[in-house]
ChimeraX commands (.cxc) that place a marker at each C-alpha (Angstrom):
marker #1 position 90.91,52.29,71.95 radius 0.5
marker #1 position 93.01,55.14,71.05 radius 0.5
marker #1 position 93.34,57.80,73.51 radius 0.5
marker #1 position 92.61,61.66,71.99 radius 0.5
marker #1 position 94.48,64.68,73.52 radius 0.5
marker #1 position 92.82,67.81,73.20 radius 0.5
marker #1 position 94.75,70.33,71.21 radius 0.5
marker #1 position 94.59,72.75,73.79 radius 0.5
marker #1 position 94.74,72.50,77.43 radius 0.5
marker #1 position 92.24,73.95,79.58 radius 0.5
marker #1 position 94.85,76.79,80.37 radius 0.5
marker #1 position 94.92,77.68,77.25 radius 0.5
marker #1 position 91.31,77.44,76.79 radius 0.5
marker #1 position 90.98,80.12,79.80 radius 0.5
marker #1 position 93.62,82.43,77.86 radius 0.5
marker #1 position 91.69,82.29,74.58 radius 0.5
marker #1 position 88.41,82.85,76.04 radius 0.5
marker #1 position 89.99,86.05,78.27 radius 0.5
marker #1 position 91.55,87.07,74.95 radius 0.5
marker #1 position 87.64,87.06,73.41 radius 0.5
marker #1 position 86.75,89.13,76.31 radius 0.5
marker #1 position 88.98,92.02,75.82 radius 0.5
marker #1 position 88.74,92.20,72.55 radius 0.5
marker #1 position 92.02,91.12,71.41 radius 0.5
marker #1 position 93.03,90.89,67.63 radius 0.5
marker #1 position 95.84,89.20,66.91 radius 0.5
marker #1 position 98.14,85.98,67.68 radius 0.5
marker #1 position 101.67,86.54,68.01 radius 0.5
marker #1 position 103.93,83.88,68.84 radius 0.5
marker #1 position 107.19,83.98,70.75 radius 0.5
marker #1 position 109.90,84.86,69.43 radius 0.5
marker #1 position 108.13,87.87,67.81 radius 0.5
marker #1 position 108.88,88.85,64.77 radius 0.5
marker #1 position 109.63,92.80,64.35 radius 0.5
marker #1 position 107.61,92.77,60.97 radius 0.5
marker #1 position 105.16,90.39,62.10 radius 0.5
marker #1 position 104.70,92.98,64.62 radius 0.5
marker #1 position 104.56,95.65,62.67 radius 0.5
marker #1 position 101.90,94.38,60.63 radius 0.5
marker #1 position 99.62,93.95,63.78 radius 0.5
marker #1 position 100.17,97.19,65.05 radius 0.5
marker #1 position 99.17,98.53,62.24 radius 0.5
marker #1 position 95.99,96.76,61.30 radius 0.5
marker #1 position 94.68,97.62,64.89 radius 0.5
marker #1 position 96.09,101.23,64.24 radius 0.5
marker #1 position 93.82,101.24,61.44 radius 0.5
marker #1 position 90.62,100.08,63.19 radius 0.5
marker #1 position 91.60,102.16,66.11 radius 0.5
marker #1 position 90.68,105.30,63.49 radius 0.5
marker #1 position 87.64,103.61,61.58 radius 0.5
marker #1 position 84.83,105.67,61.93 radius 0.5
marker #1 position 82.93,102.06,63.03 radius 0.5
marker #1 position 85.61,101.66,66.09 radius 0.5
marker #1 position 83.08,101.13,69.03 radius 0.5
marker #1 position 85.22,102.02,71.76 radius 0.5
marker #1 position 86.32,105.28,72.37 radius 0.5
marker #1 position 89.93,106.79,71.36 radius 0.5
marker #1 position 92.73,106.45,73.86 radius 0.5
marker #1 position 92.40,110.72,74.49 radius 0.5
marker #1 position 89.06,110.30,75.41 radius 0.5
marker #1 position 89.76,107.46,77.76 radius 0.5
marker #1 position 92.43,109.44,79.29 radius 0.5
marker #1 position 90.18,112.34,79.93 radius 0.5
marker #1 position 87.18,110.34,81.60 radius 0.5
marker #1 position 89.98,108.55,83.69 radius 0.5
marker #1 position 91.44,111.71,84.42 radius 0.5
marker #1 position 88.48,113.36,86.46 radius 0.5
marker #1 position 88.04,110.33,88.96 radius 0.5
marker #1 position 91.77,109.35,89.40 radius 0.5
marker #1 position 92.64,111.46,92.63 radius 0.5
marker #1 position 95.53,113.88,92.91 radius 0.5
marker #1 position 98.04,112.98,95.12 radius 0.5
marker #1 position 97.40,115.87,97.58 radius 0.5
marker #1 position 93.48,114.75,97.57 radius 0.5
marker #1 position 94.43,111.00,98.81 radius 0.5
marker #1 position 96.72,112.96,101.34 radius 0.5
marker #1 position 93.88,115.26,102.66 radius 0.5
marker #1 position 91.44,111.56,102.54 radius 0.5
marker #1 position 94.48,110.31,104.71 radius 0.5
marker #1 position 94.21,112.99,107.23 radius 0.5
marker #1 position 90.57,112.93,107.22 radius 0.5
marker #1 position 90.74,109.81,108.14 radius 0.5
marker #1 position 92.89,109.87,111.10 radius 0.5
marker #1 position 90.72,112.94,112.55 radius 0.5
marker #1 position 87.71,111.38,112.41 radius 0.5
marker #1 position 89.23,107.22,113.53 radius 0.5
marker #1 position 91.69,109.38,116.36 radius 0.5
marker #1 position 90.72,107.05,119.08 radius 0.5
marker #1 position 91.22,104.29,117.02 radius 0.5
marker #1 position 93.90,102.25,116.37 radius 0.5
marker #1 position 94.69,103.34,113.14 radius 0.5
marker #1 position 97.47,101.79,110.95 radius 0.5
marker #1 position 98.39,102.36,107.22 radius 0.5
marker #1 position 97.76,99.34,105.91 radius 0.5
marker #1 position 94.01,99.73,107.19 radius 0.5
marker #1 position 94.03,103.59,105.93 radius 0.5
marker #1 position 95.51,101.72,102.20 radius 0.5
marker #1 position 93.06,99.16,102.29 radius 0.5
marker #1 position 90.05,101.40,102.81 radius 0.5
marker #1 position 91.25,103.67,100.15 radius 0.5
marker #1 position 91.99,100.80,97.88 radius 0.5
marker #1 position 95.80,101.42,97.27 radius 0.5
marker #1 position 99.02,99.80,98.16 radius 0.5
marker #1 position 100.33,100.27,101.54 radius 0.5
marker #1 position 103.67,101.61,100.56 radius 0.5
marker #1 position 102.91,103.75,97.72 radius 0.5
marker #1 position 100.78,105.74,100.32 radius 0.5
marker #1 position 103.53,105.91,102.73 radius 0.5
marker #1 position 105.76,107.33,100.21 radius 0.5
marker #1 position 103.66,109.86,99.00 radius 0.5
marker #1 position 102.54,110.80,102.70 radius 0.5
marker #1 position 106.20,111.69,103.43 radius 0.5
marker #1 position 106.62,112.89,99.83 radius 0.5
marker #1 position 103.38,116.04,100.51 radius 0.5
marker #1 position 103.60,116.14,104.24 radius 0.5
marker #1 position 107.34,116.01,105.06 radius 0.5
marker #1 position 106.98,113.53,107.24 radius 0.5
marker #1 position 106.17,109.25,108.09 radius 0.5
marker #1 position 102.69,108.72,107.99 radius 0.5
marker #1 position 103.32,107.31,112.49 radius 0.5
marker #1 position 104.85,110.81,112.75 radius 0.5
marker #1 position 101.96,112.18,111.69 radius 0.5
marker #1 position 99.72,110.39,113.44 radius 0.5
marker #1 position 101.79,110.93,116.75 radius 0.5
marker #1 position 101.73,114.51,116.67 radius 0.5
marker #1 position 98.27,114.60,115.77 radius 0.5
marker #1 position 97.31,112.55,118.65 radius 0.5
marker #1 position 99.42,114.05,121.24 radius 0.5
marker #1 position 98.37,117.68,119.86 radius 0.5
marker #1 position 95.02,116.38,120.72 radius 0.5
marker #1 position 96.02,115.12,124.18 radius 0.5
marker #1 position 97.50,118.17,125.08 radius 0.5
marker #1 position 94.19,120.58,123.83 radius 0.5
marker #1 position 92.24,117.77,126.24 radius 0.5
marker #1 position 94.96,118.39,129.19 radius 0.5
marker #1 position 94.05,121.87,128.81 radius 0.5
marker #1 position 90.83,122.88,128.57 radius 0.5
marker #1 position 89.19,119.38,129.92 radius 0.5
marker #1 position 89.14,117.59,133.45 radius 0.5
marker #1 position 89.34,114.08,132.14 radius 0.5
marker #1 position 91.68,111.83,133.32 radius 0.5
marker #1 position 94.96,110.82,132.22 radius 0.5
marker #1 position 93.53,107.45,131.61 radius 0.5
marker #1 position 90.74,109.00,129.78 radius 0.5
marker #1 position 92.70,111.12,127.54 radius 0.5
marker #1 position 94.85,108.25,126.69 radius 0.5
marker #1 position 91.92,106.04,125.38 radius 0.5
marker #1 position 89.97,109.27,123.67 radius 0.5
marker #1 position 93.37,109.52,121.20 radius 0.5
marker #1 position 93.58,106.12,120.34 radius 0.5
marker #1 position 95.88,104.21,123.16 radius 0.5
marker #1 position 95.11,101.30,124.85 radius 0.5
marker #1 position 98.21,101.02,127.05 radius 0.5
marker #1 position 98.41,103.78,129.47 radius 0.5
marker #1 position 102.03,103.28,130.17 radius 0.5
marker #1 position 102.52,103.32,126.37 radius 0.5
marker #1 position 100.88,106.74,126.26 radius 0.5
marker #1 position 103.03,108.06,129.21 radius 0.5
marker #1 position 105.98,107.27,127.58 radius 0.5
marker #1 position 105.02,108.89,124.24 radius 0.5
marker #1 position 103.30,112.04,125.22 radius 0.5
marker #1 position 106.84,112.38,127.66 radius 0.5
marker #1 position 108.94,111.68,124.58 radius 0.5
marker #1 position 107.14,114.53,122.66 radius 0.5
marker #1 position 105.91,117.29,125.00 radius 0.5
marker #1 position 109.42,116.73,127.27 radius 0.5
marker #1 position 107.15,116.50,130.59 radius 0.5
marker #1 position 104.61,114.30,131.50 radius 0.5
marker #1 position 100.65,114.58,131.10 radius 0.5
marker #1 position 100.13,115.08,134.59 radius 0.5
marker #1 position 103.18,118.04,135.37 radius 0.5
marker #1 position 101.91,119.47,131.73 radius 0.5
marker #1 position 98.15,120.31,133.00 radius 0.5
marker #1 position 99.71,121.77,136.29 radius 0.5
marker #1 position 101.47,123.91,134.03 radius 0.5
marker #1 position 98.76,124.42,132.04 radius 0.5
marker #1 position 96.56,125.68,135.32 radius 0.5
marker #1 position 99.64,127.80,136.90 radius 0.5
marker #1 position 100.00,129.83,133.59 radius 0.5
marker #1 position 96.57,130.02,132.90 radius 0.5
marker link #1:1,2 radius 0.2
marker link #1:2,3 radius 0.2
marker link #1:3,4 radius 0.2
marker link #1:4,5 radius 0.2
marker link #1:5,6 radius 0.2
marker link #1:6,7 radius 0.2
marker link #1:7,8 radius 0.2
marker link #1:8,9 radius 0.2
marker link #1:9,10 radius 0.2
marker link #1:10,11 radius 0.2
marker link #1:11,12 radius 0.2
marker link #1:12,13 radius 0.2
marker link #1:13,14 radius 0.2
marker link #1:14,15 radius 0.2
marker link #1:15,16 radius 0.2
marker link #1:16,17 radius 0.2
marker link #1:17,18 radius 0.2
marker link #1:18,19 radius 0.2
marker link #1:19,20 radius 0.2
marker link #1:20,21 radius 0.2
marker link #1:21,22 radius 0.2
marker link #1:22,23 radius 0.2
marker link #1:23,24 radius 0.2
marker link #1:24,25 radius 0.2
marker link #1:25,26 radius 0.2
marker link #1:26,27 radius 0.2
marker link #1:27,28 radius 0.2
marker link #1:28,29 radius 0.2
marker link #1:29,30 radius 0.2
marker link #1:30,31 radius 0.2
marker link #1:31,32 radius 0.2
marker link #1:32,33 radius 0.2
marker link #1:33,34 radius 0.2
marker link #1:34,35 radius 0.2
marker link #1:35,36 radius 0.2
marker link #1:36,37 radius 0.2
marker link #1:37,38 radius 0.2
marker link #1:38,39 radius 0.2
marker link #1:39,40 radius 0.2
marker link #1:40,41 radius 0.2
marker link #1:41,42 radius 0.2
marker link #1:42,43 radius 0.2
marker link #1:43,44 radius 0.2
marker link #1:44,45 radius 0.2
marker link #1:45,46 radius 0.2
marker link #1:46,47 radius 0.2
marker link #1:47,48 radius 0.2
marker link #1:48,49 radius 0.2
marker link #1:49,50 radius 0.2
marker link #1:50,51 radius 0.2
marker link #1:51,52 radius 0.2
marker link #1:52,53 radius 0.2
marker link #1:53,54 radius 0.2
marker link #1:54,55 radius 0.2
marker link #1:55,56 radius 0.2
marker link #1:56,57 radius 0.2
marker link #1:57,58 radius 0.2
marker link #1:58,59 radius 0.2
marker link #1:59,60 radius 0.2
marker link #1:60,61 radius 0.2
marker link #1:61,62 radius 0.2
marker link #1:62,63 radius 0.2
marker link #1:63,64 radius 0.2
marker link #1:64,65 radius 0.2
marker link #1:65,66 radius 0.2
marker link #1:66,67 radius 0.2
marker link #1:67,68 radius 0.2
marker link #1:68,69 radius 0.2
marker link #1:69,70 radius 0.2
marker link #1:70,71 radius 0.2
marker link #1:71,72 radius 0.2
marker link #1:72,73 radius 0.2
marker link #1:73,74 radius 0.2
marker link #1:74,75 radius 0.2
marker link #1:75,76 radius 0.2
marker link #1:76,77 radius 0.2
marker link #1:77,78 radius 0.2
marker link #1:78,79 radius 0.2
marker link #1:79,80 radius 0.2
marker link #1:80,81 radius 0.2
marker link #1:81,82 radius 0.2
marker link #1:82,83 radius 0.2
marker link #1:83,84 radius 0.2
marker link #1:84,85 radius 0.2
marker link #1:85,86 radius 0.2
marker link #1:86,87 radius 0.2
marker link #1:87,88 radius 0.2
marker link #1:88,89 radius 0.2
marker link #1:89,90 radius 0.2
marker link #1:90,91 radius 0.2
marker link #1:91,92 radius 0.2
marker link #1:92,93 radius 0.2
marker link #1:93,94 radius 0.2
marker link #1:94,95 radius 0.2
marker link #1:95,96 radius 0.2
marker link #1:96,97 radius 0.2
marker link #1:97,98 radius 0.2
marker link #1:98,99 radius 0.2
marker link #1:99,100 radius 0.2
marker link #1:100,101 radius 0.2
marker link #1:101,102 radius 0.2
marker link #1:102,103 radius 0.2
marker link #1:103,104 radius 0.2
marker link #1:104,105 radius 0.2
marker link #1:105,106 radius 0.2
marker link #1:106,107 radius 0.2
marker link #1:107,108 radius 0.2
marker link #1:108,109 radius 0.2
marker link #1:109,110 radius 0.2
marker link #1:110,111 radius 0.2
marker link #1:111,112 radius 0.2
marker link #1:112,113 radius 0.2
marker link #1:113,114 radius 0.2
marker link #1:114,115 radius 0.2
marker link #1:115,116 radius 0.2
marker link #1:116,117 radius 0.2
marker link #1:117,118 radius 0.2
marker link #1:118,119 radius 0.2
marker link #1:119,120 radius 0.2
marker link #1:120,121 radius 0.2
marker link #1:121,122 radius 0.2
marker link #1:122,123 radius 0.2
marker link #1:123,124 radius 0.2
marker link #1:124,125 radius 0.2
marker link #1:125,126 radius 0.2
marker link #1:126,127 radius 0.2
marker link #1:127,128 radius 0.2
marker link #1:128,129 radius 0.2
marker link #1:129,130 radius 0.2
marker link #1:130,131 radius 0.2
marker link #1:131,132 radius 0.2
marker link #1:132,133 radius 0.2
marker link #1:133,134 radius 0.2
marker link #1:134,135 radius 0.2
marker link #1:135,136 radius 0.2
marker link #1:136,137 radius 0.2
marker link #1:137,138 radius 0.2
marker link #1:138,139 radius 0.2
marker link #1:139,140 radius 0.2
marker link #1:140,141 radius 0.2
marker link #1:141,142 radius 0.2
marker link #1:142,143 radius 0.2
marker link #1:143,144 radius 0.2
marker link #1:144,145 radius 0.2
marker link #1:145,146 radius 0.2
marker link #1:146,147 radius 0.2
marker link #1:147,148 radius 0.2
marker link #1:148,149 radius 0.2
marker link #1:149,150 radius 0.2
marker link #1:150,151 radius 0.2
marker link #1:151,152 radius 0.2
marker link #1:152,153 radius 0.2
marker link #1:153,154 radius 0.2
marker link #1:154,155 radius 0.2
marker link #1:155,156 radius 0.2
marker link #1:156,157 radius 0.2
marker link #1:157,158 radius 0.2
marker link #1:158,159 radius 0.2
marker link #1:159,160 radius 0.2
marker link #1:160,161 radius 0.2
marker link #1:161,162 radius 0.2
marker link #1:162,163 radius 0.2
marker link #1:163,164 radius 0.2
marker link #1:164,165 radius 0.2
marker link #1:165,166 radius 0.2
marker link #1:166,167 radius 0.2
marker link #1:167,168 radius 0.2
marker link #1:168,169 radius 0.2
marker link #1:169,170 radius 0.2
marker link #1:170,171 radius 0.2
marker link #1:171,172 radius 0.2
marker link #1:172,173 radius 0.2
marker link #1:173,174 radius 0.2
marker link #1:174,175 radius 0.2
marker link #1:175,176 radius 0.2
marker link #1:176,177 radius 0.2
marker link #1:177,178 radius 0.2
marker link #1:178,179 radius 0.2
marker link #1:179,180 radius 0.2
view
């Protein structure tokens, strides 16, 4: 018994079918020719500006897209929303990009690109800003304040809010109190 090959693979089954799906309207095998080209662009040039064409011109698409694709300033405020309101959390990037749906590094670029600054610089000053307003008009403790802006590791705190305020948390509320 003779053994029948299909003529196309299941591969290339998948690819036609996906083709079907978006619509597509032409075949053009590789190498491409420049007037074989030509002549595709143009035929779906032509239905592109049929009267019958049921999907909508590429201005129109660009203006619906253009009222829900988000500024770059608007994911930057959503970024600092978000570390406002998940302070006390541990809060990384990568979880900020994956809530927001965008890649990781793109958002750290255009974090230091609007805000003049790494997105962990950021978030440092925001939480020791915070730990310092606590320090000051709170009685928690040092422990307290740690966990309330997002540290675990006490000693990890210490160091930081040291490395940025030049004192520690506990000589910084003293001074706080003797000024006061």
């Amino acid at each position: 018994m003779p053994i029948i090959r299909p003529i196309f693979s299941s591969n290339d089954f998948d690819l036609a079918r996906k083709a079907l799906m978006l619509h597509v309207s032409d075949y053009l095998k590789d190498p491409v020719e420049p007037a074989e080209l030509a002549r595709s662009l143009e035929a779906v040039k032509r239905k592109l500006e049929s009267p019958n064409n049921p999907f909508p011109s590429a201005q129109a698409v660009h203006e619906a897209v253009a009222g829900r694709v988000p500024s770059s300033s608007s994911i930057i405020e959503e970024i600092k929303l978000y570390v406002e309101e998940q302070l006390h959390r541990n809060i990384t990037l990568k979880r900020i990009s994956d809530v927001l749906n965008f890649n990781c590094a793109y958002l750290g670029q255009k974090f230091k690109q609007h805000e003049n600054m790494s997105f962990n610089e950021y978030l440092l000053r925001r939480r020791m800003e915070k730990a310092k307003r606590l320090l000051e008009t709170t009685e928690m403790k040092i422990y307290e304040i740690a966990d309330a802006v997002g540290y675990t590791e006490i000693d990890w705190f210490y160091k930081k809010f040291k490395e940025y305020t030049g004192t520690s948390a506990n000589e910084y509320r003293k001074q706080c109190f003797i000024t006061a």
